[in-house]
C-alpha positions as CSV (number, residue, x, y, z in Angstrom):
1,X,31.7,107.9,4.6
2,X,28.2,107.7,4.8
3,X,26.8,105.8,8.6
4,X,24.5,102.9,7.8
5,X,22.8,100.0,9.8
6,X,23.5,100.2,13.5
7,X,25.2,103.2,13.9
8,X,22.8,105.3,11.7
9,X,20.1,103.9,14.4
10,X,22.1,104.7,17.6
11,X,23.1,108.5,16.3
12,X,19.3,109.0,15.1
13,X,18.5,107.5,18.8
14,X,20.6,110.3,20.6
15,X,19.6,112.7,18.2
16,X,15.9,112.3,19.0
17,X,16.7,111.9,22.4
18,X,18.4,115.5,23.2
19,X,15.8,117.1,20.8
20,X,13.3,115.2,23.6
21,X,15.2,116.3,26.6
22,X,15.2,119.8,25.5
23,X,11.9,120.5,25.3
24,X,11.3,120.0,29.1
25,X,7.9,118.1,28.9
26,X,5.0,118.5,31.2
27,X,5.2,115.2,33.3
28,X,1.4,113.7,34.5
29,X,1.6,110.6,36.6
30,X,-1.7,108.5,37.0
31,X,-0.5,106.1,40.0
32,X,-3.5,103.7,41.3
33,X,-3.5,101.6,44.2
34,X,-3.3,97.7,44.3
35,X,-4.2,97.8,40.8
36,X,-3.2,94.2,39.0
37,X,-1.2,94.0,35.6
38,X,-4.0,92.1,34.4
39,X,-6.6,94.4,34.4
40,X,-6.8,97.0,31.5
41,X,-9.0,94.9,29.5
42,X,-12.3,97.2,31.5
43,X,-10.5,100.0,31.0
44,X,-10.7,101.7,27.4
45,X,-9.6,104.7,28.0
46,X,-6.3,103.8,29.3
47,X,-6.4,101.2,26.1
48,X,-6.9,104.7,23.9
49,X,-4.0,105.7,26.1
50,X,-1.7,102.7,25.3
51,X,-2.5,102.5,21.7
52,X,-0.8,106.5,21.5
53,X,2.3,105.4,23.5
54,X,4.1,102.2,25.0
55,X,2.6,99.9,26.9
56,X,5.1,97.5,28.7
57,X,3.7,94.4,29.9
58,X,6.8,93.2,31.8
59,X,6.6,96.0,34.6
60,X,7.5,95.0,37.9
61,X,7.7,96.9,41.3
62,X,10.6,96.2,43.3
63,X,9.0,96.6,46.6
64,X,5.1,94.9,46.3
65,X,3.7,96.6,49.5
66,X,2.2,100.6,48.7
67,X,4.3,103.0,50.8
68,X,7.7,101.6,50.0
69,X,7.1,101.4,46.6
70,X,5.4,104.7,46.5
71,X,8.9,106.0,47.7
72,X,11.0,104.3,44.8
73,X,8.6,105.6,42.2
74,X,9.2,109.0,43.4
75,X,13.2,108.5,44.0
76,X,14.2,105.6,41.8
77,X,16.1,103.7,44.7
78,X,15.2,101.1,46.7
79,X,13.3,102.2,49.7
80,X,15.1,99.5,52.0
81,X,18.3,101.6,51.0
82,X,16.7,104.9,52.6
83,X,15.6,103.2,55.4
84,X,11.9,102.6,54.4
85,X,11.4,99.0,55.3
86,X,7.4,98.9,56.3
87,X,4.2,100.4,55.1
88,X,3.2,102.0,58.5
89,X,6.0,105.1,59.0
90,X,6.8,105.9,55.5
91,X,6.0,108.7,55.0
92,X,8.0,109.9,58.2
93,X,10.9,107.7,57.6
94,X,11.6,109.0,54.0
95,X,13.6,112.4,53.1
96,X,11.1,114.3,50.9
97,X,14.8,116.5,50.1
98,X,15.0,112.8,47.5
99,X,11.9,113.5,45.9
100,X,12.0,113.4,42.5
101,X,9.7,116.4,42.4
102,X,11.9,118.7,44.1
103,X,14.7,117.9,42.2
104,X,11.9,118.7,39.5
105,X,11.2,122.1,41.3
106,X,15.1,122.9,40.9
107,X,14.5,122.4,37.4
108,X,11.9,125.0,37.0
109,X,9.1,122.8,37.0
110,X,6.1,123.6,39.2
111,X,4.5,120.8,41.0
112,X,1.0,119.4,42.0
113,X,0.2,116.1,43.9
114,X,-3.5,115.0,44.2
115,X,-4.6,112.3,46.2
116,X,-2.9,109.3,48.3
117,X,1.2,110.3,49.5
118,X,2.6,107.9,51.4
119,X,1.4,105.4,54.6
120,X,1.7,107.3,57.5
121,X,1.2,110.7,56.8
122,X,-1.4,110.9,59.3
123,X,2.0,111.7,61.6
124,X,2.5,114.6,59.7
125,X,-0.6,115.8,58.6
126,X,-1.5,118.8,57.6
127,X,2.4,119.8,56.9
128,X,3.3,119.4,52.9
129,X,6.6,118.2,52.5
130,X,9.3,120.0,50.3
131,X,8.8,119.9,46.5
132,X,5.4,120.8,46.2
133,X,3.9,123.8,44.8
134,X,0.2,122.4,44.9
135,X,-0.7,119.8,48.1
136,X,-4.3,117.9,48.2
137,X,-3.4,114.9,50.0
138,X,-5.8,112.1,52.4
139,X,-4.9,112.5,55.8
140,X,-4.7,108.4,55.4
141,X,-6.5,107.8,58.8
142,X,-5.7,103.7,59.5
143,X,-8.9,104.1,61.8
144,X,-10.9,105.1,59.1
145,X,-9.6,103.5,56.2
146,X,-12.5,100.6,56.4
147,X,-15.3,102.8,58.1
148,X,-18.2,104.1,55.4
149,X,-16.6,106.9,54.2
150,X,-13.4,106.3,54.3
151,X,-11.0,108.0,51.9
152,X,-13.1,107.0,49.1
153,X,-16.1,108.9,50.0
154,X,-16.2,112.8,51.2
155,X,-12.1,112.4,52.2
156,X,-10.6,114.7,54.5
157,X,-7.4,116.4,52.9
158,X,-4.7,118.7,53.5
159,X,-5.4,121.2,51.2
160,X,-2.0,123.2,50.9
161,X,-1.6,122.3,54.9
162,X,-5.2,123.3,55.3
163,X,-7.5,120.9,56.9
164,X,-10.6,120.3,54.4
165,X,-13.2,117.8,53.9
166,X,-14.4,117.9,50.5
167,X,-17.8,116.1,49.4
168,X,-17.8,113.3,46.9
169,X,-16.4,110.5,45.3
170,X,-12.6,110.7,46.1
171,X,-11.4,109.9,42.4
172,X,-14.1,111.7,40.6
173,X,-12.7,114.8,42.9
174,X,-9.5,113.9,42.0
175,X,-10.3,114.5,38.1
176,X,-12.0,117.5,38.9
177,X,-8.5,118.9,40.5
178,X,-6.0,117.6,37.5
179,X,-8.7,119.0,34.7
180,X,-9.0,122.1,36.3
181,X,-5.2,122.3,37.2
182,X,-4.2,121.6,33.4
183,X,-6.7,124.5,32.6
184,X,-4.6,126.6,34.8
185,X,-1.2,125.4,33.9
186,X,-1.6,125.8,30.1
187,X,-2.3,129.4,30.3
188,X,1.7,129.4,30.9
189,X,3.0,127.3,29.0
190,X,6.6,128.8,29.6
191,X,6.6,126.7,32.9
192,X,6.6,122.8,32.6
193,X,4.9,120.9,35.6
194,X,4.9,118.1,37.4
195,X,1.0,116.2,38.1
196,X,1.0,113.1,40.1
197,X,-2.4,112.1,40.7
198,X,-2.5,109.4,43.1
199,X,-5.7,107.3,43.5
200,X,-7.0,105.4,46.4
201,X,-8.7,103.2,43.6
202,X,-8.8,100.1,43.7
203,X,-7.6,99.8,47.3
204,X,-9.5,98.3,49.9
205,X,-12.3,98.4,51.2
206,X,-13.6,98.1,47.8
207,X,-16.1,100.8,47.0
208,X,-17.4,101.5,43.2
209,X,-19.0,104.9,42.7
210,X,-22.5,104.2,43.0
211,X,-23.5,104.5,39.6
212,X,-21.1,101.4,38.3
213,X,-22.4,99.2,41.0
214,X,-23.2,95.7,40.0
215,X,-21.4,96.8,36.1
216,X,-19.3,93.4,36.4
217,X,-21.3,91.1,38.1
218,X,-20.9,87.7,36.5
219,X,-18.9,89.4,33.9
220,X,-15.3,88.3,35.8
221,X,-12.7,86.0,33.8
222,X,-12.4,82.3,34.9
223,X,-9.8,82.0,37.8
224,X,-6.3,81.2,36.9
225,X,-4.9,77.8,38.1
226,X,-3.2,79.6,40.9
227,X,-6.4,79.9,42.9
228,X,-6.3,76.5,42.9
229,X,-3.1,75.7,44.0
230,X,-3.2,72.7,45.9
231,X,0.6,71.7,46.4
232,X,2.0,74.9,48.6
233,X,4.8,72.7,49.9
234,X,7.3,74.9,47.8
235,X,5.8,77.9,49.5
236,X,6.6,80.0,52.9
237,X,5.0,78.3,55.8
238,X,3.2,81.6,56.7
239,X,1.8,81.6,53.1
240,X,0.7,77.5,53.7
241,X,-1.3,78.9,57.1
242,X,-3.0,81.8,56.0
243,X,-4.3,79.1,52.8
244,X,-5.1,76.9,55.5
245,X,-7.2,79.2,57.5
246,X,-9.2,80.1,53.8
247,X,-9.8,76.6,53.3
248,X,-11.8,76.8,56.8
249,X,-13.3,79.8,56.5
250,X,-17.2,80.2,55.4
251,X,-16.6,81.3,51.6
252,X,-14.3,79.8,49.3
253,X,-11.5,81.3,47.3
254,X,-13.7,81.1,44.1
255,X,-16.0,83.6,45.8
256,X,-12.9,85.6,47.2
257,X,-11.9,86.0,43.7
258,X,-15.4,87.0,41.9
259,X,-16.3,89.4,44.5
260,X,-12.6,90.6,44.4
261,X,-12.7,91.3,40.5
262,X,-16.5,92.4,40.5
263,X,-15.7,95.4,42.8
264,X,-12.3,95.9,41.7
265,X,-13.1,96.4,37.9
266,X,-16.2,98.4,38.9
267,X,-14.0,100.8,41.1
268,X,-11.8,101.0,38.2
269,X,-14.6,102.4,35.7
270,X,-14.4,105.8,37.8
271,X,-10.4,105.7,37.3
272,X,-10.7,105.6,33.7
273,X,-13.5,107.8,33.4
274,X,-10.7,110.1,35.1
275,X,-8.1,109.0,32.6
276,X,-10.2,110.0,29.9
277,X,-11.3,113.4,31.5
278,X,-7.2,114.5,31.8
279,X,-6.2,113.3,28.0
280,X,-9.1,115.6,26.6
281,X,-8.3,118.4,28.8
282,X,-4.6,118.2,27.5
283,X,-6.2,118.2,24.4
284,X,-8.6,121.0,25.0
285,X,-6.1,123.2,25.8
286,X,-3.2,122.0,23.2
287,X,-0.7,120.6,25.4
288,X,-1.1,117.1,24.9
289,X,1.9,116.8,22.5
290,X,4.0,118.9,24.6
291,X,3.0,116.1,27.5
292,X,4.6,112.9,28.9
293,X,1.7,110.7,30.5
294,X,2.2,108.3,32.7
295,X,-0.4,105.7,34.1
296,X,0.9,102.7,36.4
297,X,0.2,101.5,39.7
298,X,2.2,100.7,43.4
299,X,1.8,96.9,43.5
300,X,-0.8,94.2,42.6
301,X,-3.1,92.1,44.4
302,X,-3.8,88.0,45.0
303,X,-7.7,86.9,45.0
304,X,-6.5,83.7,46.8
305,X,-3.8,83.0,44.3
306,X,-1.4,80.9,46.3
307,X,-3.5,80.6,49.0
308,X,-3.2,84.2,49.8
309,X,-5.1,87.2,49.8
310,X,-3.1,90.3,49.6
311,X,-0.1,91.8,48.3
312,X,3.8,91.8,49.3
313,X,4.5,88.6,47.9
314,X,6.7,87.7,45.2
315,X,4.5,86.7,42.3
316,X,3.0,88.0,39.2
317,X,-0.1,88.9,40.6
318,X,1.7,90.7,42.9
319,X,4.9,92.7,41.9
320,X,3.4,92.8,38.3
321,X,1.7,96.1,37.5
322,X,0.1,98.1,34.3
323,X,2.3,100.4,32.9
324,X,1.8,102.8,29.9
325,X,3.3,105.9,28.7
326,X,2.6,108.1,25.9
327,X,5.0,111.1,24.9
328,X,4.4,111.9,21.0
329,X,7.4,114.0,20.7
330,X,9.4,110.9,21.7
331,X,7.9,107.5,22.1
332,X,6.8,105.5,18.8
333,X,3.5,103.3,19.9
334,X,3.9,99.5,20.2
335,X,4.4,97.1,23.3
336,X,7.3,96.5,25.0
337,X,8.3,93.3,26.7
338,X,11.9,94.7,28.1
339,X,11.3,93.8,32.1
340,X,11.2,97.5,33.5
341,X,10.6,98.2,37.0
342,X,8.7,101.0,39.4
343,X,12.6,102.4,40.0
344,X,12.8,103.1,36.1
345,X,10.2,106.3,36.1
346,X,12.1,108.6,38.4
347,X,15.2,108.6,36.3
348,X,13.1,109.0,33.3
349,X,11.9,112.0,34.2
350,X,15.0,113.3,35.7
351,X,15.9,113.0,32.1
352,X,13.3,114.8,30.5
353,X,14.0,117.9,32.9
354,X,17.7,117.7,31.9
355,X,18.5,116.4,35.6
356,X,20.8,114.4,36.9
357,X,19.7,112.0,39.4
358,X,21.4,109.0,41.1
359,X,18.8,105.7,40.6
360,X,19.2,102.2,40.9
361,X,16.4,102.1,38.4
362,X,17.4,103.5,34.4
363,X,15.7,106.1,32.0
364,X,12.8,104.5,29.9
365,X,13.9,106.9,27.4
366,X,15.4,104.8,24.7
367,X,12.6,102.3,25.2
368,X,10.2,104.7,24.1
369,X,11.9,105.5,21.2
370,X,12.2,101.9,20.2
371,X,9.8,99.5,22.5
372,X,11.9,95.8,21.2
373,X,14.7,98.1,21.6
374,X,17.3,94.5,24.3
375,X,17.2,95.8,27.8
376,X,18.1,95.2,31.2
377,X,18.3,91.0,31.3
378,X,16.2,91.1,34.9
379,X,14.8,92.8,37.9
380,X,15.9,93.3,41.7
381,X,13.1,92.5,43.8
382,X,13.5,93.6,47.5
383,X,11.2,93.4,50.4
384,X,11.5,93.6,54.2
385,X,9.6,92.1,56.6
386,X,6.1,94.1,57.3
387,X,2.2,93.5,57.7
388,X,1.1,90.1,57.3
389,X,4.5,89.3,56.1
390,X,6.1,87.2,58.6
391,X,9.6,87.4,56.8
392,X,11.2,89.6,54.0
393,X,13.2,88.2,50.7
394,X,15.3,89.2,48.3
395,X,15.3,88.1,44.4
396,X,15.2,88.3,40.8
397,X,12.8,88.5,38.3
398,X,14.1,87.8,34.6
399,X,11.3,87.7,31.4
400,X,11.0,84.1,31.6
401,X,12.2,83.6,34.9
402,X,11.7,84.6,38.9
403,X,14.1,83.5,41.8
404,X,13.7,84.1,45.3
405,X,15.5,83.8,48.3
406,X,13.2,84.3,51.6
407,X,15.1,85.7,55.0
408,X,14.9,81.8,56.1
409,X,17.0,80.7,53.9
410,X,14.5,78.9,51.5
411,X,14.5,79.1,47.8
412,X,11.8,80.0,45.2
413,X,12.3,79.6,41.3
414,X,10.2,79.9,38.6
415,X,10.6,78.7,34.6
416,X,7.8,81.4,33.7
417,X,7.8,79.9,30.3
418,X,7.3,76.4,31.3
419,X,5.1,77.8,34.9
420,X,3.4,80.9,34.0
421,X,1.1,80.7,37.1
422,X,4.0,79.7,39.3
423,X,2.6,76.3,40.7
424,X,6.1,74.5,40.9
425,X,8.9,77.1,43.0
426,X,11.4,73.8,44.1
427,X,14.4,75.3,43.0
428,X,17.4,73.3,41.2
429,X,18.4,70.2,42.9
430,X,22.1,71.8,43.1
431,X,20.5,75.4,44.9
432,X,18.8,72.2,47.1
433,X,22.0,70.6,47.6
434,X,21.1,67.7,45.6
C-alpha cells in the first residue's frame, strides 16, 4: 500500500534528516552582542544569508543578560540550573566539561572560538577551557571595557593561553581569523569543525569602525510607542525609578534612542562586512554546502523602551533576538514563525554530529526542513536577580502572548496581538484576584 499525505511527509522528513545527520556538517556560529531582533534591515549580507536559509523571527533567549545566556547557547540548559545566575562570575561558575563543543571534540570535530567567551573570564585568563582546539579570546577587562580602546580597538587576547595584544578593529580582526581559519580547515575536509565567532559588536560603549562613522545619522526609524510609555504602573517599581531618573536627566529618551540606533547600526556595518567575508570564503574554498551557518545574538537592548535603558528585562526588545541559519543539504529557505529559543541551537548541533545531548531546549532540525512546520506552543523565560536588576522572574513567552511573574510576586501579561509594544501588562482580573 502505497504512503500518501502525512505519512509520506513525516518518512521523507526522517529520511532527509538521517541523510543530514550523517554527513557531519561543519558548524560556524556568528554570535553578536546586545544585538536587537529588529535590526537586519542595515545588514544585507546577513539578508543574502537569510534568503539561502531560515530566518525565524520568533527567537527568544531565555536568559536576556550576555554571560548567562552565552552559557545556554553553548549547553542548551538553563544557566540558573548550572548554577549561573549573574553576568559577573560566569565564566568561573560554569563547567566548560558541558560545553557543547567538547562534546563536539568527542565527535571528531575540531574546534575554534574567536572573540568574546563568557563574563568573567578575566579570573581565568590566559587558561583556555576544555573543548577547544583554537582559543582567541578578550581578556574582558570590566576596567577597561568603557576606556578608548577597549575590547573594540587593539584588544588584548589570549591567544591559545598566550597573552597578545593584537592591533585593530576587534571584529574586522575577528574576520581576518575565521577567513583565514576556513582556508585552513578546508584543506581537510575529512575533519568537520566547530567556528564560533563571538563579537563584542554592538556592545557598549558604542564604537563604529571609523570609516562607517556618521553612515546612519538621521537615517534611524521613528521610535516605537514604547519609548513613550507614559503609564508604567503595570511595571516593576525599579523599572518606574530608573524612568523616573531619565525623565530628569539632561537628554531625553528620543535622543537616547537616535544616538542608540545611529551607533548601533553603524557598528553593525563592520559585523556584516564580516558576515559577508566568511560566506565567500566557504565559498572560495567549496565548503559552503557542506556548512551549517549560524548567525544570532545573546540578548537585545531597550533605547528607553519602558523607561529603561538596558537589557535583562522581559520584553521584546529584550529577549527577542535575530536568528538565521542556512544548511543547503537540509534547510529549505523561507521564514519561520515557530517561537524557538537561544537553548534550541546546542541540541541542534548535537544532532548534526550524531550526539546525544541532554537540553531543555530541542533540535531545530525539522524546522529547517519545513519552516511552518507547528512547534513548541511557547517559551521558558528565566532570569535571576543581577546588575541593575533589582529582582529576578520567571515566565512564558507564547507567539501571541508573554506572562511574567517577578520574584515579588507581581504579574505581567501581554496579548502580543492586541499589545505588540507591551504598553498594557495588568494581568487577568482572576490572576489579580478580582
Amino acid at each position: 500500500m502505497l504512503l500518501r499525505g502525512r505519512g509520506l511527509r513525516i518518512l521523507l522528513l526522517l529520511a532527509a534528516l538521517l541523510a543530514a545527520c550523517a554527513k557531519r556538517p561543519n558548524i560556524v556560529l556568528l554570535l553578536t552582542d546586545d544585538q536587537r531582533y529588529d535590526s537586519l534591515d542595515v545588514m544585507p549580507n546577513v539578508q543574502r544569508l537569510a534568503a539561502q536559509g531560515v530566518n525565524f523571527t520568533q527567537a527568544l533567549v531565555a536568559t536576556a543578560v550576555c554571560g548567562p545566556s552565552r552559557v545556554e547557547i553553548l549547553t542548551g540548559t538553563l544557566a540558573s540550573s548550572q548554577g549561573v545566575h549573574l553576568n559577573e562570575g560566569a565564566a568561573t561558575q560554569f563547567d566548560p566539561n558541558r560545553s557543547i563543543a567538547l562534546l563536539l571534540q568527542k565527535q571528531g570535530y575540531t574546534t575554534a572560538l574567536y572573540g568574546k567567551y563568557l563574563n568573567g573570564y578575566r579570573d581565568l585568563f590566559p587558561a583556555v577551557p576544555v573543548g577547544w582546539n583554537e582559543w582567541r579570546v578578550f581578556r574582558d577587562d570590566i576596567l577597561d571595557l568603557f576606556k578608548t580602546g577597549s575590547i573594540h580597538v587593539n584588544p588584548v587576547l589570549s591567544w591559545d593561553g598566550k597573552l597578545k595584544r593584537v592591533p585593530g578593529y576587534s571584529t574586522d580582526l575577528l574576520a581576518d581569523f575565521a577567513v583565514d581559519y576556513i582556508r585552513r580547515r578546508a584543506s581537510d575536509p575529512a575533519v568537520p569543525f566547530f567556528l564560533m565567532v563571538s563579537f563584542s559588536a554592538p556592545h557598549l560603549p558604542l564604537l563604529p569602525a571609523a570609516r562607517h562613522e556618521g553612515l546612519f545619522r538621521g537615517r534611524v526609524p521613528p521610535p516605537p510607542p514604547s519609548l513613550h510609555e507614559d503609564d508604567l504602573s503595570d511595571k516593576p517599581q525599579f523599572v518606574r525609578d530608573f524612568a523616573s531618573g531619565l525623565e530628569n536627566a539632561p537628554s531625553s529618551n528620543l535622543a537616547t534612542w537616535d544616538d542608540g540606533q545611529e551607533r548601533t547600526f553603524e557598528m553593525l556595518q563592520s559585523v556584516d562586512e564580516a558576515v559577508g567575508r566568511v560566506m565567500d570564503a566557504l565559498e572560495k574554498y567549496g565548503i559552503a554546502d557542506k556548512t551549517l551557518v549560524v548567525f544570532t545574538s545573546d540578548n537585545g537592548f531597550l533605547f528607553g523602551e519602558h523607561g529603561w535603558i538596558g537589557k535583562g528585562v522581559p520584553y521584546d526588545e529584550s529577549i527577542r533576538v535575530p536568528l538565521v541559519v542556512r544548511y543547503p543539504a537540509l534547510a529549505r529557505t523561507g521564514t519561520s514563525s515557530a517561537v524557538v529559543t537561544n537553548l534550541d541551537l546546542a541540541p541542534t548541533f548535537a544532532a548534526l554530529a550524531g550526539a546525544k545531548l541532554e537540553a531543555d531546549g530541542h533540535s531545530l532540525l525539522p524546522l529547517l526542513l519545513l519552516p511552518r512546520l507547528p512547534w513548541l506552543p511557547f517559551a521558558r523565560l528565566d532570569y535571576e536577580a543581577s546588575m541593575s536588576l533589582e529582582q529576578g522572574y520567571r515566565g512564558f513567552r507564547f507567539a501571541h502572548a508573554a506572562w511574567v511573574m517577578w520574584d515579588d510576586g507581581r504579574i505581567e501579561s501581554y496579548d502580543l496581538r492586541r499589545d505588540p509594544f507591551e504598553l498594557d501588562g495588568a494581568p487577568p482580573r482572576d490572576a489579580r484576584g478580582g
